[in-house]
N, C-alpha and C positions, 0 to 999 in steps of 0.2 A: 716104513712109512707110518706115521700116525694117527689116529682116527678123526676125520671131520666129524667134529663135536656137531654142527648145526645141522650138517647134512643130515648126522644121526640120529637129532634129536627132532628135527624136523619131519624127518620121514614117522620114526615112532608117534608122534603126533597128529600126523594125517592119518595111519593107522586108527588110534585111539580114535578117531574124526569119525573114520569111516564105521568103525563099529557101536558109537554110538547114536551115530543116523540109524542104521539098521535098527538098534532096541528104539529108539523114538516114532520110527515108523510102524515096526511090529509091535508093540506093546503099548507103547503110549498113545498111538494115530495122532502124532503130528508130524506135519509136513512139509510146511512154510520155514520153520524158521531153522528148522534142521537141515531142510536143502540148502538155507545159507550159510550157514556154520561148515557144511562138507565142501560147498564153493571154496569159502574163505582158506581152512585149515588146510584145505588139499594146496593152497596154492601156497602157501608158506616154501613147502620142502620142492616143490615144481619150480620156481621161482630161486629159490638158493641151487639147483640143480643146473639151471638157465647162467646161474654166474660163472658157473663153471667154464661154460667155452663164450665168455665173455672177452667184445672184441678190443676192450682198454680195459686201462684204472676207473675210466669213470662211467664207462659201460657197465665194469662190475658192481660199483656204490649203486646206480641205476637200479642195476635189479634187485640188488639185496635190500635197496629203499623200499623198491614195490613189495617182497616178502616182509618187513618188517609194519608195512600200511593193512596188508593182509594178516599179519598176527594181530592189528591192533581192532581192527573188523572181527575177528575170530574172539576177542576177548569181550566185546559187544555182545556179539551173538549170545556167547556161555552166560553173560551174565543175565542177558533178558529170559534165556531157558532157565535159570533157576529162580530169578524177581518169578516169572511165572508157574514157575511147580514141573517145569518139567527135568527136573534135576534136583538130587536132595544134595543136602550140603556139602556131604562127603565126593561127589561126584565134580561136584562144582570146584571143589577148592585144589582137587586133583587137578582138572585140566588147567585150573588157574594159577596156580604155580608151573606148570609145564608151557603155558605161553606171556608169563611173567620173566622165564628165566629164556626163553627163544628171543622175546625180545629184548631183552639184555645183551645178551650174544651179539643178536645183530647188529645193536647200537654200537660197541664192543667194536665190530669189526669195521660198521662203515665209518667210525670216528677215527682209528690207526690208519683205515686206508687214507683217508681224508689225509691227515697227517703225513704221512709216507708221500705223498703224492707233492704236498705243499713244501717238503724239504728239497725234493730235488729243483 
């Protein structure tokens, strides 16, 4: 069987999410906007996990629409933590290439489902 690229790259990314809440909390004392960024990016891989036991074709476009609304929230958030200072460049353009190419994926996938669904 072969690896769910989104699944995996999703979940690494809420990862990534959750331990940069922690250094933002501990180290930099903010709290606002990194609570939303751990909201948004957790829900990314929650959300493609939910399409899993998805109850159609368009139950599953459904959820993967909401995970790719949430990467697009999640891409917000990084960028106002770093327009603000709390992220230096290199920090920045890591997770932003990691929810540049999540949302690709997804688009990716609900445009073939899309497809797939309109053939039969």
């Amino acid at each position: 069987m072969s690896e769910n690229i989104i699944k995996s790259k999703s979940f690494s990314f809420a990862l990534r999410v959750v331990k940069l809440y922690q250094f933002l909390n501990q180290d930099k004392k903010e709290y606002v906007l990194s609570k939303q960024l751990l909201r948004s990016g957790t829900s990314i891989g929650a959300m493609v996990r939910e399409s899993e036991q998805a109850e159609s074709k368009l139950d599953f476009i459904h959820k993967l629409a909401i995970a790719q609304k949430e990467a697009n929230e999640s891409d917000y958030w990084l960028e106002l933590l770093y327009k603000s200072d709390y992220l230096n460049v290199t920090q920045f353009q890591s997770l932003k290439s990691d929810i540049i190419e999540i949302n690709k994926i997804l688009a990716s996938i609900i445009i073939t489902t899309k497809q797939k669904i309109g053939k039969k």
